[in-house]
Steps between C-alpha positions, in 0.01 A plus 500: 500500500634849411825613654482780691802776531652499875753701659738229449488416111435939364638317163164364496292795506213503249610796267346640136859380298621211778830658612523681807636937438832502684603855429751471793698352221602820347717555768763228299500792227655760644875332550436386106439913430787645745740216334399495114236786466699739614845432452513680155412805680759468791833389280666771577863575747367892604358551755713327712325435823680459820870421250266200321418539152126551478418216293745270784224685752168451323602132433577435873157634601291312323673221635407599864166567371448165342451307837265798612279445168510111556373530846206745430437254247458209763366693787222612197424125399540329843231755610215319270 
């Protein structure tokens, strides 16, 4: 008897290649690129932004931005 994909099991879903698309995923990236993409761009003391050094500032935004990207990232997969 052939299974049959259900609400309950979408990691069964017949598909061309056999794994399921989760592009929700890329939301991970983006602390990756604000913490190692982009930190050769942002070493730097000027500007100073509100008396912080602006690299001190960059680096504590992505790390209020990190819990943001990780829950886009499971309100995108426990959609599906």
């Amino acid at each position: 008897m052939p299974r049959v994909a259900s609400d309950d099991h979408p990691e069964e879903a017949p598909s061309g290649s056999g794994r399921r698309r989760r592009p929700q995923l890329l939301w991970l990236v983006v602390p990756y690129v604000l913490y190692l993409g982009a930190l050769p761009l942002v070493n730097r003391v000027q500007p100073v932004v509100l008396g912080l050094p602006f690299l001190f500032v960059w680096l504590l935004g992505a790390t209020l931005l990190t819990p943001v990207a990780v829950w886009l990232t499971w309100r995108g997969d426990h959609r599906r």
